[in-house]
BAMARVEX-531546 format. One line per field, with one value per residue: x, y, z of N, C-alpha, C, O in turn. Coordinates in Angstrom, 1 decimal. Each point is the difference from the previous one (the first is absolute). Layout:
N
n.x X, ...
n.y Y, ...
n.z Z, ...
ca.x X, ...
ca.y Y, ...
ca.z Z, ...
c.x X, ...
c.y Y, ...
c.z Z, ...
o.x X, ...
o.y Y, ...
o.z Z, ...
! end
This chain:
176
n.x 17.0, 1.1, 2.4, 0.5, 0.9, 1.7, -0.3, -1.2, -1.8, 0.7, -1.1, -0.3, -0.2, -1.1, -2.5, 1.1, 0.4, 1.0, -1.2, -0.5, -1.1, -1.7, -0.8, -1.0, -1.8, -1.5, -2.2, 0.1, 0.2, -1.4, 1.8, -2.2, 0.2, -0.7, 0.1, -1.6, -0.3, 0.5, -0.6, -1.3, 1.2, 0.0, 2.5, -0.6, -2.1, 0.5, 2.1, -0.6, -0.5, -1.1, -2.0, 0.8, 0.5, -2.0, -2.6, 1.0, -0.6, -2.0, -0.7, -0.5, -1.7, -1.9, 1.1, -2.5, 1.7, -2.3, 0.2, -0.4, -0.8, -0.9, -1.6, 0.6, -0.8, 1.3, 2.1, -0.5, -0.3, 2.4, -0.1, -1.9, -0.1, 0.8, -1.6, -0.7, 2.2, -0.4, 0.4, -1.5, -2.1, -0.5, -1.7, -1.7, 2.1, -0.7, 2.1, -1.1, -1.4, 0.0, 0.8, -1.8, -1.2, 1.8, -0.7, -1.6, -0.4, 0.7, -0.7, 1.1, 1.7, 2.0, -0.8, 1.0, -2.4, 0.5, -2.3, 1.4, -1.5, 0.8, -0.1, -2.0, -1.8, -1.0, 0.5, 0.2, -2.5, -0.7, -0.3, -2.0, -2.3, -0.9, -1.6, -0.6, 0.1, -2.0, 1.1, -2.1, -0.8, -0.5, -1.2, 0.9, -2.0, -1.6, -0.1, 1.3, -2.0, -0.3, -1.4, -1.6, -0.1, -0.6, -1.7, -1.8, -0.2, -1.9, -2.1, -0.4, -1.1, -2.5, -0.7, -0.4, -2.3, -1.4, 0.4, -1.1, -2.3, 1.9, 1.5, 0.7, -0.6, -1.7, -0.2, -0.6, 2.0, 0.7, -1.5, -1.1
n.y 12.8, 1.2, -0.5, 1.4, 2.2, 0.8, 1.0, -1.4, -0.9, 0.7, -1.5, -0.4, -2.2, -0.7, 0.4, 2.3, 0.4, -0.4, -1.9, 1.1, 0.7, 0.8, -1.1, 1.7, 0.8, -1.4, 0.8, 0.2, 2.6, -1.1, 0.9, -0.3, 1.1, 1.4, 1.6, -0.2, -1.4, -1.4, 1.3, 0.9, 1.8, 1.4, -1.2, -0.4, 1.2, 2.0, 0.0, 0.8, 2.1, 1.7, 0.5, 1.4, 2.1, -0.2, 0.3, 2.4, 1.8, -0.3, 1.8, 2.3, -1.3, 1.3, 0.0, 0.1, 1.4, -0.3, 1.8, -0.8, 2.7, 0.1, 1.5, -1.4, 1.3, 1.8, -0.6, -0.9, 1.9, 0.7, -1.4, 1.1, 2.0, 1.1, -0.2, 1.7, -0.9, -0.1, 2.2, -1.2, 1.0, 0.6, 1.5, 0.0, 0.7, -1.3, -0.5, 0.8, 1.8, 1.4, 1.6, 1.3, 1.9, 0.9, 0.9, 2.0, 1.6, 0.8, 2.0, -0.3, 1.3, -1.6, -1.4, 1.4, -0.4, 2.3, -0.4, 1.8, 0.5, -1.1, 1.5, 0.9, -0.8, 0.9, 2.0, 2.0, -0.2, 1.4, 1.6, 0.4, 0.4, 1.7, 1.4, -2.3, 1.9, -0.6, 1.2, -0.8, 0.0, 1.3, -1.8, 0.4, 0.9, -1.9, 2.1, -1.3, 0.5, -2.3, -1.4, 0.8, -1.1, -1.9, -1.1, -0.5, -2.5, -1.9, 0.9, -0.4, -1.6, -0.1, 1.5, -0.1, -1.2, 1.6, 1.4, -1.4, -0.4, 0.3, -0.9, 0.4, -1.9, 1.6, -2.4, -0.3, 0.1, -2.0, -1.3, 0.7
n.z 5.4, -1.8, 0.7, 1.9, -1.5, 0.6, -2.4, 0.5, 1.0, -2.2, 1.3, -2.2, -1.4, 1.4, 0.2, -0.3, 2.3, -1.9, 0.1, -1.9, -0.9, 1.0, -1.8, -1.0, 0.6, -1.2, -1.0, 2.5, 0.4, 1.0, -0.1, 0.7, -1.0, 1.6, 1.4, -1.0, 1.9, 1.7, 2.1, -2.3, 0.9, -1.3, -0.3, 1.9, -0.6, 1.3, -1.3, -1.9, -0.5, 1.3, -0.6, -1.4, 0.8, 1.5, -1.2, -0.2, 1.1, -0.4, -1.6, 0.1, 1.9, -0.6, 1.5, 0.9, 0.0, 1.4, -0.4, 1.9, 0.0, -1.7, 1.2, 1.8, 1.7, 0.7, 1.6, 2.3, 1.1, 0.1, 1.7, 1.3, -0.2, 2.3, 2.0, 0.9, -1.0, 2.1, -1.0, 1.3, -0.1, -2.6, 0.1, -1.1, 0.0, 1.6, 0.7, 1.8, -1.6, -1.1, 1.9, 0.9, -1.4, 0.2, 2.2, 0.2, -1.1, 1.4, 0.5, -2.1, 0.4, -0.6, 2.1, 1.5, -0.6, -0.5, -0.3, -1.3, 0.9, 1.5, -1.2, -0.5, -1.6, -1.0, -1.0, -0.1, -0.1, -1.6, -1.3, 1.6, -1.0, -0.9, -0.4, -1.4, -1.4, 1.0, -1.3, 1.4, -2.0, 1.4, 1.6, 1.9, -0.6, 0.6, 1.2, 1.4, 0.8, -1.0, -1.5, 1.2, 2.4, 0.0, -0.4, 1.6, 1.2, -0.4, 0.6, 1.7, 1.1, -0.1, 1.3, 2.3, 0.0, 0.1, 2.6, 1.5, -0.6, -0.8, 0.2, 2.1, -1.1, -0.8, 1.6, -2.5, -0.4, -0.5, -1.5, 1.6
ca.x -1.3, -1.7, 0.1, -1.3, -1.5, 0.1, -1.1, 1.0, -0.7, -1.8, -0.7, -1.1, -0.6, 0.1, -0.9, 0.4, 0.7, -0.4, 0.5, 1.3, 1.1, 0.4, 1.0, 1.2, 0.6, 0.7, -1.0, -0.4, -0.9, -0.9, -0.5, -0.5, -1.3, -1.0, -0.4, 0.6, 1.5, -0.7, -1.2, -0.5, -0.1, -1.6, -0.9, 0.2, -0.1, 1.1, -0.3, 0.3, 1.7, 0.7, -0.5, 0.9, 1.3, 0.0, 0.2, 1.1, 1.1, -0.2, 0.0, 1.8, 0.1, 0.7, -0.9, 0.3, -0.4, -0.2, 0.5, -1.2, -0.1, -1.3, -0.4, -0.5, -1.4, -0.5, 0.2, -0.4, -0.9, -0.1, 0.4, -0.6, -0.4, 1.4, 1.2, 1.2, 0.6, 0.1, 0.9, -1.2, 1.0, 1.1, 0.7, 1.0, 1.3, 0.9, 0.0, -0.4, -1.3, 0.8, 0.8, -0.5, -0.7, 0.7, 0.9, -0.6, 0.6, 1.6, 0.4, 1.0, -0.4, -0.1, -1.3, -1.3, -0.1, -0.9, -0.2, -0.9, -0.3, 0.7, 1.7, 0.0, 0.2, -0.3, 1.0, 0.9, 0.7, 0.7, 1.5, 0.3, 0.5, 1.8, -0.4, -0.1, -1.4, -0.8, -1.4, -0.6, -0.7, -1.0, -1.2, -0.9, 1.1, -0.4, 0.7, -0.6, 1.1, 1.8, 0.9, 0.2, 0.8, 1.3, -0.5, 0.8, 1.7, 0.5, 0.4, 1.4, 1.1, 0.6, 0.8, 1.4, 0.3, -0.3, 1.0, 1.0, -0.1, -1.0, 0.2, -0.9, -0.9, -0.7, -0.1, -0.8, 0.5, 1.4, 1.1, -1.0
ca.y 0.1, -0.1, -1.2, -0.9, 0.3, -0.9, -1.3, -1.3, 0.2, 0.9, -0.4, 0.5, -0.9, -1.5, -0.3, 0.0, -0.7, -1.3, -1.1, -0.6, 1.7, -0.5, -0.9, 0.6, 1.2, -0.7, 0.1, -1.1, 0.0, 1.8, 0.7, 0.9, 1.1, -0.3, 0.6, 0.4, -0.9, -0.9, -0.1, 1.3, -0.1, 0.3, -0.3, -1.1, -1.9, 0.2, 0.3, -1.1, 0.0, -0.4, -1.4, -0.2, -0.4, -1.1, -1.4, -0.4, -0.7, -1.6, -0.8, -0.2, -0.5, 1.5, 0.5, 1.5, 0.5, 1.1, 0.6, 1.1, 0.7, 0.1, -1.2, -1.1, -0.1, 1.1, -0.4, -1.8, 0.4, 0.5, -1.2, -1.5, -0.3, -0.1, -1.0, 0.3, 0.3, 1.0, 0.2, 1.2, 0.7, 0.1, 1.4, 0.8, -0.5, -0.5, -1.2, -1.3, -1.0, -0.3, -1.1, -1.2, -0.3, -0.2, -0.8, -1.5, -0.5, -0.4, 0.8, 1.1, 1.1, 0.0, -0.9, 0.6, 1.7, 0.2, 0.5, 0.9, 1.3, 0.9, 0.5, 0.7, -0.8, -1.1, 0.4, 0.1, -1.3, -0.8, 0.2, -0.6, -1.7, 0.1, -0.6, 1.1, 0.8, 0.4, 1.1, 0.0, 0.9, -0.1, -0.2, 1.2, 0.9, 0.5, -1.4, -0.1, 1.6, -0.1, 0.0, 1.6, 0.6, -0.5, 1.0, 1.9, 0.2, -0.4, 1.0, 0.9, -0.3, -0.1, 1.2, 0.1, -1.3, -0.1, 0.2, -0.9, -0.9, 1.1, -1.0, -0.7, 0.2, -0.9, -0.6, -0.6, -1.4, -0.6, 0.2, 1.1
ca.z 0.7, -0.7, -0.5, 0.5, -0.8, -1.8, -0.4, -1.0, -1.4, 0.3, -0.8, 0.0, 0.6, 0.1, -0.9, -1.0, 0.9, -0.1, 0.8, -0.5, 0.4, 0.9, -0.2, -0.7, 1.1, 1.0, 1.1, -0.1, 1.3, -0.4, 1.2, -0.5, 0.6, -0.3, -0.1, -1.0, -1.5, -0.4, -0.1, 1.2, 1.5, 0.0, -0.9, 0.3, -0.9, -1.7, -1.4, -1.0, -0.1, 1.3, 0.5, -1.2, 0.6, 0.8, -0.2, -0.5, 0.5, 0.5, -1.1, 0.5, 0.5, 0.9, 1.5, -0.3, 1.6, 0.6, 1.3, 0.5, 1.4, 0.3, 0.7, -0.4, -0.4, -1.4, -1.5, -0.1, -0.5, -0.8, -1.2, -0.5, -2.2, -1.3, 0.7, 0.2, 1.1, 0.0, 0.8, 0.1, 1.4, 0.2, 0.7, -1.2, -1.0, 0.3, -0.5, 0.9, -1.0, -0.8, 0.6, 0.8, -0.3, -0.7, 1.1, -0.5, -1.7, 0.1, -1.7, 0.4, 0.1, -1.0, -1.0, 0.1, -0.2, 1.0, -1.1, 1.3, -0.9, 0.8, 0.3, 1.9, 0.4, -0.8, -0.5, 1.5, 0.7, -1.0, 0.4, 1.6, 0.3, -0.7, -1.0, -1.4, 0.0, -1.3, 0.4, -1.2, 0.1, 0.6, -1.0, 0.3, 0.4, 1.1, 1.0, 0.9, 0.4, 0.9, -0.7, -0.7, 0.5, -0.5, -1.3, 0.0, 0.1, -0.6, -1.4, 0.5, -0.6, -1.6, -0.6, 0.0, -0.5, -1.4, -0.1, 0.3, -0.8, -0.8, -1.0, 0.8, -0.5, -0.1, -1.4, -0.2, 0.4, 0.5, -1.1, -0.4
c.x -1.1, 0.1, -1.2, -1.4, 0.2, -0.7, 1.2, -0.9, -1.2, -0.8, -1.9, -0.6, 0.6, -0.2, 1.2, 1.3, 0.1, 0.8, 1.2, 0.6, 0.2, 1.1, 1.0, 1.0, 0.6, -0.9, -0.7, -1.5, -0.5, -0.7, -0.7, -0.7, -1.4, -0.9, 0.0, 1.3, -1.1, -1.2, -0.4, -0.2, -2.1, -0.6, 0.5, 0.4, 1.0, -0.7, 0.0, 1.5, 0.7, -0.2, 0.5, 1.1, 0.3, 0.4, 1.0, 1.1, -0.7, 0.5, 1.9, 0.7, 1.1, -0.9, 0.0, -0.9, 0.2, 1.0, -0.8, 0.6, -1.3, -0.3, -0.3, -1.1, -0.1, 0.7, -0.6, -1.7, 0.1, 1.0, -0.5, -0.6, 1.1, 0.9, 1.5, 0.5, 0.6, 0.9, -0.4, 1.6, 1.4, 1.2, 0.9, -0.1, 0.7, -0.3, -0.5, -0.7, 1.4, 1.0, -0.4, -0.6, 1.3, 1.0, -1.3, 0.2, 1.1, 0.4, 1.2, -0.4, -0.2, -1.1, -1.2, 0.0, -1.1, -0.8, -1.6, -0.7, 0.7, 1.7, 0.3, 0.3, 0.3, 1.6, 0.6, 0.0, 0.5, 1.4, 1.0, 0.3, 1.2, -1.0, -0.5, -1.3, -0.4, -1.1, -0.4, -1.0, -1.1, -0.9, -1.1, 0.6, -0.2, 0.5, -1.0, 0.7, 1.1, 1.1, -0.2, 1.2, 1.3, 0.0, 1.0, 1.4, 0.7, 0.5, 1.2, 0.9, 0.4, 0.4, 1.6, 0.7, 0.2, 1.2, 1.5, 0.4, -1.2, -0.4, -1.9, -1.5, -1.3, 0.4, -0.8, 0.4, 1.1, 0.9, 0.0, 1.9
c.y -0.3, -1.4, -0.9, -0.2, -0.7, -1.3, -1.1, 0.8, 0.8, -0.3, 0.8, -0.4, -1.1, -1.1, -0.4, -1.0, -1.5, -0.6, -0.4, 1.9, -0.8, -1.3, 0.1, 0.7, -1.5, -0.1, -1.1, -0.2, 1.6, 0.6, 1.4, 1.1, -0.5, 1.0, 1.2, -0.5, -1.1, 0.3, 1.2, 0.0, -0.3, -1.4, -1.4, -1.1, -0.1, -0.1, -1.3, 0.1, -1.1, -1.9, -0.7, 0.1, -0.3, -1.3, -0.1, -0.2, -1.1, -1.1, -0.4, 0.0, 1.3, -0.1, 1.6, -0.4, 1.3, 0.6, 1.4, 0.1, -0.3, -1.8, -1.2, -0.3, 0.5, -0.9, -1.2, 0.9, 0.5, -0.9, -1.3, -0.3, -0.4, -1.0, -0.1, 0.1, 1.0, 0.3, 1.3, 1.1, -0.1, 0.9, 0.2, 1.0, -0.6, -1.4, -1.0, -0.7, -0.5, -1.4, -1.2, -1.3, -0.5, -1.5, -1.4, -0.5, -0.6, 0.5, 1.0, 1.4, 0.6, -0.3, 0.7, 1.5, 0.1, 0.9, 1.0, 1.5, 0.9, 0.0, -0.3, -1.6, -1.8, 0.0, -0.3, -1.3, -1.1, 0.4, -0.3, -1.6, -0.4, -1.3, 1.7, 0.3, 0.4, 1.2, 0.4, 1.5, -0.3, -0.1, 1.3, 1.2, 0.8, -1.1, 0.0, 0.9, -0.1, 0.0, 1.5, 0.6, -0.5, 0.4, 1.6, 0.3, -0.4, 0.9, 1.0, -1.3, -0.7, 1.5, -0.7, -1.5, 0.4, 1.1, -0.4, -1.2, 0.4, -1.9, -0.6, 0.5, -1.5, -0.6, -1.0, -1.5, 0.4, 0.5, 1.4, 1.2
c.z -1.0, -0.6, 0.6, -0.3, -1.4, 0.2, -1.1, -1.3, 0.5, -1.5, 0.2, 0.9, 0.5, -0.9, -1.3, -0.1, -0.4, 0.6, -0.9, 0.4, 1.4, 0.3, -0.6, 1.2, 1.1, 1.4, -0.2, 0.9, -0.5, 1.4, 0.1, 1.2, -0.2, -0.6, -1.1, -1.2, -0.4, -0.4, 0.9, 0.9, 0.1, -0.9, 0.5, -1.1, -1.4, -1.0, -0.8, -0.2, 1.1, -0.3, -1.0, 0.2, 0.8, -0.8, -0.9, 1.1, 0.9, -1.1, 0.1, 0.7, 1.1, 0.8, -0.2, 2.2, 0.0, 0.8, 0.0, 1.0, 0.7, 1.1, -0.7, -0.3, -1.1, -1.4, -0.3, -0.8, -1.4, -1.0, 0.4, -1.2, -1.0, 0.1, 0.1, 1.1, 1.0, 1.7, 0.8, 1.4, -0.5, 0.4, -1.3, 0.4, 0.6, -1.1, 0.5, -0.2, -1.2, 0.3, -0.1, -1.4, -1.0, 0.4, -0.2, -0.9, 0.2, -1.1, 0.6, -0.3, -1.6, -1.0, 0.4, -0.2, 0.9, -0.5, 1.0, -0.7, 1.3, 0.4, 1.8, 1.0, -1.0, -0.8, 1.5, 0.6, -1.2, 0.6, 0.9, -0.4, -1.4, -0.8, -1.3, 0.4, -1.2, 0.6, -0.8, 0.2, 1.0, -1.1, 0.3, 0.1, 1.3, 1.3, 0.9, 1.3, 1.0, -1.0, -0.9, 0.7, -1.1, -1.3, 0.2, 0.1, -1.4, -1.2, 0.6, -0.4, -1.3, -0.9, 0.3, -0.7, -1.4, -0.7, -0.3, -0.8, -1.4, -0.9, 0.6, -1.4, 0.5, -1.3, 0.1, 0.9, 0.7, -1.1, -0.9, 0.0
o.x -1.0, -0.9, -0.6, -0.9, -0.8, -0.2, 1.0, 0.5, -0.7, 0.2, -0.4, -0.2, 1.1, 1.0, 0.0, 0.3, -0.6, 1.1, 0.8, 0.9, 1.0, 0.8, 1.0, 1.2, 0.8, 0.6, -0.3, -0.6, 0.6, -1.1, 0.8, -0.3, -0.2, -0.5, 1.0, 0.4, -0.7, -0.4, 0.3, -0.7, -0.5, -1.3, 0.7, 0.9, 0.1, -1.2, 0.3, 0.8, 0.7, 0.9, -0.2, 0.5, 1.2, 1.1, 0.2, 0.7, 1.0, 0.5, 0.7, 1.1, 1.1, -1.1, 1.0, -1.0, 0.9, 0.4, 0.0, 0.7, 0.0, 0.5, -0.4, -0.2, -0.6, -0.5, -0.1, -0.4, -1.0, 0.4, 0.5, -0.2, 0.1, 1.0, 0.8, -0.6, 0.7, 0.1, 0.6, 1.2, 0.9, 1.2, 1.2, -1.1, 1.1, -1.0, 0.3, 0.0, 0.4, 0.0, 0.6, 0.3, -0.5, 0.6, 0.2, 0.3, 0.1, 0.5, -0.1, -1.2, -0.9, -0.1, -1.0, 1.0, -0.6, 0.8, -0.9, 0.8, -0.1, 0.5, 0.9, 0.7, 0.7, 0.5, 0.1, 1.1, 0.6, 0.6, 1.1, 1.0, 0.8, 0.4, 0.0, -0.7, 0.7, -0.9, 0.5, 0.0, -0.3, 0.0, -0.8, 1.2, 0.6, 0.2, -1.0, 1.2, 0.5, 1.1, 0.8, 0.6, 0.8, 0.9, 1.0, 0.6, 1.0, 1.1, 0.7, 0.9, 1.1, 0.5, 0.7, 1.2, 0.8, 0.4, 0.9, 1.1, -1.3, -1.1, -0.9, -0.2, 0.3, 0.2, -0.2, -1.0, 0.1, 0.9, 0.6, -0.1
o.y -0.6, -0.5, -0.9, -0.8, -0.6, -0.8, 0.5, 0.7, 0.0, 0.5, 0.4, 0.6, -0.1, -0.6, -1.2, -0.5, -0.6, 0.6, -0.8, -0.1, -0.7, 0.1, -0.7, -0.2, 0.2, -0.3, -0.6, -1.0, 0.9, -0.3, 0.9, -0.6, -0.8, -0.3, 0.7, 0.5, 0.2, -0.4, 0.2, -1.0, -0.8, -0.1, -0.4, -0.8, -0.8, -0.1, -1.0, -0.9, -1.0, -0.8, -1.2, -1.1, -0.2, -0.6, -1.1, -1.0, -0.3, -1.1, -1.1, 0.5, -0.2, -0.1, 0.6, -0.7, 0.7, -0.9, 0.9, -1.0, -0.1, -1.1, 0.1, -0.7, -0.6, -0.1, -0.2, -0.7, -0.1, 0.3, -1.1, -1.2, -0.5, -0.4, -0.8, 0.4, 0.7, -0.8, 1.1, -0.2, -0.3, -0.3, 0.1, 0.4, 0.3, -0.2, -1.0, -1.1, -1.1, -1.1, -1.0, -1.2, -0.9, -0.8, -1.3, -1.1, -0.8, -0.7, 0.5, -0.1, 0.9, 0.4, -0.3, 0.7, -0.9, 1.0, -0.3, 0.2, 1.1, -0.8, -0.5, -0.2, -0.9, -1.1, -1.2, -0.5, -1.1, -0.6, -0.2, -0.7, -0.9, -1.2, 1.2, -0.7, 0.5, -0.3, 0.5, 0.5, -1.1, 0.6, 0.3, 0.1, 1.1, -1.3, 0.6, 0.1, 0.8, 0.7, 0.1, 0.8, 0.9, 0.8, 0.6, 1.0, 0.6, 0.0, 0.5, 0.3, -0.2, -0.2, -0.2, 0.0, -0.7, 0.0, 0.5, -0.4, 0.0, 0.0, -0.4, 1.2, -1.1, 0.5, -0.4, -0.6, 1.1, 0.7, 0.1, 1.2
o.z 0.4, -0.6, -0.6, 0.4, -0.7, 1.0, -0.5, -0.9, 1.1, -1.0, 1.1, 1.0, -0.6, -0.5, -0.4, -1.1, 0.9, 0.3, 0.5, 0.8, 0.1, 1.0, 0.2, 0.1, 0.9, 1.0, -1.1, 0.2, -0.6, 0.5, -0.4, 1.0, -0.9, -1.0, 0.2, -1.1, -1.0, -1.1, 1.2, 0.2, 0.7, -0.2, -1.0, -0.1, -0.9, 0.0, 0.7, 0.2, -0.1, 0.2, 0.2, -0.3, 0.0, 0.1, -0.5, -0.1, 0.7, 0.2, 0.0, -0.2, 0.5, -0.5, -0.4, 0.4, -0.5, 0.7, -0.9, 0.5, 1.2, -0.2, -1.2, -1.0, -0.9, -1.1, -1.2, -0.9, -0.7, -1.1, -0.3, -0.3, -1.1, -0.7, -0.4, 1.0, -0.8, 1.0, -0.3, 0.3, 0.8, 0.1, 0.1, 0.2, -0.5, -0.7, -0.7, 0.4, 0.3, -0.5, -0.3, 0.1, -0.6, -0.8, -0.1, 0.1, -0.8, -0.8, 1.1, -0.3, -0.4, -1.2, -0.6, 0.2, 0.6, -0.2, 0.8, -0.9, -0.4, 0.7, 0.6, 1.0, 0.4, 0.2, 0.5, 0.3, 0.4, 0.9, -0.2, 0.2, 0.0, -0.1, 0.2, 0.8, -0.9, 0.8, -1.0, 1.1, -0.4, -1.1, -0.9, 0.3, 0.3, -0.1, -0.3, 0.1, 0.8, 0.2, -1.0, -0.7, -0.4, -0.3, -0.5, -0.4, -0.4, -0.7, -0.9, -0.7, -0.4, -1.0, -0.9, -0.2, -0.7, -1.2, -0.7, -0.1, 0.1, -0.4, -0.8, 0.1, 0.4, -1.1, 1.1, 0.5, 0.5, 0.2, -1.1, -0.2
! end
């Protein structure tokens, strides 16, 4: 049962994440959250970080897409600066933004990660869709008050994740 919460990797950041670690792992597509992983839920227009490892994986030819729960309006708003592509209404944790946005790529399950600051949902539908996960630390340490309910569950179940799999640490990268 908590196999479904395990992360592939728990990295700090994203940002730290380069497009050759990713080619190494054999990824060929970067699939992400929007809100707090990419860019503060409160802060739309992202960071220099962010707008720097974008232009590394364009530079190496990784498509990085959105998959958001959140409305179309709210994600085509909160990535027309970043131009990006995106997979809004995806009902994480099921797997169905993931499926779908992977089946366009014509990519196998193996070429894509799916990269989220939540266990509850972003981890979980990695695992439903039987692709790898990267969770990264949230850029804020404040949410927005839907995702505080998951917050609350989530700490009940990293005690028992961290039980269970004591090896699970933050690392700087991939190779970390």
């Amino acid at each position: 049962m908590l196999e479904i919460f395990k992360p592939t990797w728990m990295v700090k950041t994203i940002y730290s994440v380069s497009p050759a670690q990713l080619k190494q792992q054999g990824i060929r597509a970067v699939f992400s959250d929007l809100d707090n992983t990419l860019i503060a839920w409160n802060n739309p227009d992202g960071t220099p970080e962010l707008q720097k490892w974008m232009q590394e994986l364009r530079d190496a030819h990784i498509p990085l897409i959105v998959i958001s729960n959140n409305s179309k309006a709210r994600v085509a708003k909160a990535t027309h600066n970043l131009d990006l592509p995106f997979v809004s209404r995806s009902l994480k944790p099921l797997s169905f933004g993931i499926d779908r946005a992977r089946q366009k790529l014509g990519l196998s399950k193996n070429e894509v990660v799916m990269v989220g600051d939540q266990l509850m949902t972003d981890v979980v539908a990695a695992n439903q869709a039987g692709v790898r996960s990267i969770l990264v630390q949230p850029l804020l340490n404040t949410d927005k008050w839907d995702t505080r309910i998951n917050r609350f569950f989530e700490r009940r179940v990293w005690k028992q994740l961290l039980e269970k799999y004591p090896e699970l640490t933050w690392q700087e990268d991939l190779n970390d």
